[in-house]
C-alpha positions in Angstrom: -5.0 23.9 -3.1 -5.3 23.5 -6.9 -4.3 20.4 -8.9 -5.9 16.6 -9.9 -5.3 13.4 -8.2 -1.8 12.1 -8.8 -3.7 9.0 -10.0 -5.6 11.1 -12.3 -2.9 13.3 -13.9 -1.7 13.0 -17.2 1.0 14.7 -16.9 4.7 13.6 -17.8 5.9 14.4 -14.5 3.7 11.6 -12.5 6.1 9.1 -12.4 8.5 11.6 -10.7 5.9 13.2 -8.2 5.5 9.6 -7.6 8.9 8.9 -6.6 9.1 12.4 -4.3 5.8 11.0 -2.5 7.7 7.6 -1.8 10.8 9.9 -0.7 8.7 12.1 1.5 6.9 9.1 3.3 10.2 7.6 3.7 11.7 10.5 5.3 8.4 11.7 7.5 8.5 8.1 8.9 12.4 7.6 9.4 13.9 11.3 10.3 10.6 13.0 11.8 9.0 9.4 13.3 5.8 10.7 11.9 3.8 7.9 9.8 1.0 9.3 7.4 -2.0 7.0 7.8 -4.1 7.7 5.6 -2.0 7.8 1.9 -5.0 6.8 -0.4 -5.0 8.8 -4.3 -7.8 11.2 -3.0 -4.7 12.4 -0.6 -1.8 12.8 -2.9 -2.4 15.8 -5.9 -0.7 16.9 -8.6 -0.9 21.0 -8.5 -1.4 23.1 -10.7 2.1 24.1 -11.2 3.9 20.6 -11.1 4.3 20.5 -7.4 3.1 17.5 -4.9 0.6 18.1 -2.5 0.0 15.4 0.2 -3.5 15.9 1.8 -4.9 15.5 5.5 -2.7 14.7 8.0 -5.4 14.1 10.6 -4.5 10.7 11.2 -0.6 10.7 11.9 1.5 8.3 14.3 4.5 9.1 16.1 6.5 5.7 15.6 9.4 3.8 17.7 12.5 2.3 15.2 11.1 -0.8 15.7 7.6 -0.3 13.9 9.4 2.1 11.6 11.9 -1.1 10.5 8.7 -3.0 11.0 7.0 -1.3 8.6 9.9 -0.9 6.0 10.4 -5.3 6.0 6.7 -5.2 5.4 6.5 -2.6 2.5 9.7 -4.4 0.9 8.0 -7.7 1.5 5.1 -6.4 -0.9 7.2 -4.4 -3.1 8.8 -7.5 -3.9 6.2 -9.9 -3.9 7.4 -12.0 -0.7 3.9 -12.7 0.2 4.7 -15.7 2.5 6.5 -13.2 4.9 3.2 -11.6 5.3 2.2 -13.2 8.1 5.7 -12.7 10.5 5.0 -8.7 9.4 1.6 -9.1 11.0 3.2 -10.7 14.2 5.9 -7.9 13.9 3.7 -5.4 13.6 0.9 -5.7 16.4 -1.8 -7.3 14.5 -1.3 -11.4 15.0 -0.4 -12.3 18.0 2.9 -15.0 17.5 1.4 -18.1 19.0 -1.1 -18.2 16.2 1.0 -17.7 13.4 1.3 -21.5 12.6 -2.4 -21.1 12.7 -3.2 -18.7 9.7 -0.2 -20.5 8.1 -1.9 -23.4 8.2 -5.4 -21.8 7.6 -5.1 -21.3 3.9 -4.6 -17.4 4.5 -1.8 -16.4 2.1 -3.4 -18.2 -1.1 -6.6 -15.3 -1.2 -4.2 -12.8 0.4 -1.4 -13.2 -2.8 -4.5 -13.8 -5.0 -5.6 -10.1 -4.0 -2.2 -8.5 -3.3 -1.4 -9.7 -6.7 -3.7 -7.9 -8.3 -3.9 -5.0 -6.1 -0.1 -4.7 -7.2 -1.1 -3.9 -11.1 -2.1 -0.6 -9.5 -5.5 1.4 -10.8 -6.8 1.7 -7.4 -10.0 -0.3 -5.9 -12.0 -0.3 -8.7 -9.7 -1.6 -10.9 -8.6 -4.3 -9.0 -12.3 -5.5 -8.4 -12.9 -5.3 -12.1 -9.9 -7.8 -12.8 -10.7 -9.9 -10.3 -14.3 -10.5 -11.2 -13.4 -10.4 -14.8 -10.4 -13.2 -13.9 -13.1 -15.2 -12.0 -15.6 -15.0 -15.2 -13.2 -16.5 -17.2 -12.0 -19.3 -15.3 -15.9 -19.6 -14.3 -17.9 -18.8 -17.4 -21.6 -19.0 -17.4 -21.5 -17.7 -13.7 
């Protein structure tokens, strides 16, 4: 396959690749019950000729509707920057078990969590995102 990371590309057709990525997820995890589980930029291309490519399905998941609903509440929750909800997704989803949950509540979690998720959200990948968050933490801390 020919073509540049989506997250690399130029192009002025990104933005709707983009949106046919989100649509394709969408429809592999609620019509097929197939979850892609590995969706990082090195996995999503922009070919040659204008088309999507998604990359490596080694790692797929054949889901039940309730991890697929699961994992739509949790993805809206992010979209839309209901962080506090965070925590019931977890519990929802397999990876806290309920009778902690007032636990990590009350452990402080979500204040780092929607620090990071925050600035995960402005999008440029990893790198990025570690850049602004060091750069946020030498201004507030100068000298440091």
């Amino acid at each position: 396959v020919q073509g540049v990371r989506l997250d690399q590309s130029d192009a002025d057709d990104v933005p709707r690749l983009c949106s046919v990525a989100l649509n394709t997820y969408l429809v592999m995890l609620l019509e097929t019950r197939r979850l892609h589980c590995d969706p990082h930029p090195g996995n999503i291309l922009r070919t040659d000729d204008g088309r999507l490519c998604i990359l490596d399905f080694g790692m797929t998941l054949e889901t039940e509707q309730s991890l697929q609903f699961s994992l739509l509440e949790f993805v809206a929750h992010l979209t839309g920057e209901d962080y506090d909800r965070i925590p019931e997704d977890l519990v929802k989803l397999g990876f806290l078990k309920e009778e902690r949950l007032e636990t990590v509540r009350a452990s402080g979690f979500l204040e780092p969590l929607t620090f990071l998720l925050k600035r995960a959200g402005e999008g440029g990948g990893a790198d990025k995102v570690r850049d602004r968050i060091f750069t946020e933490f030498r201004d507030k801390y100068p000298g440091m």
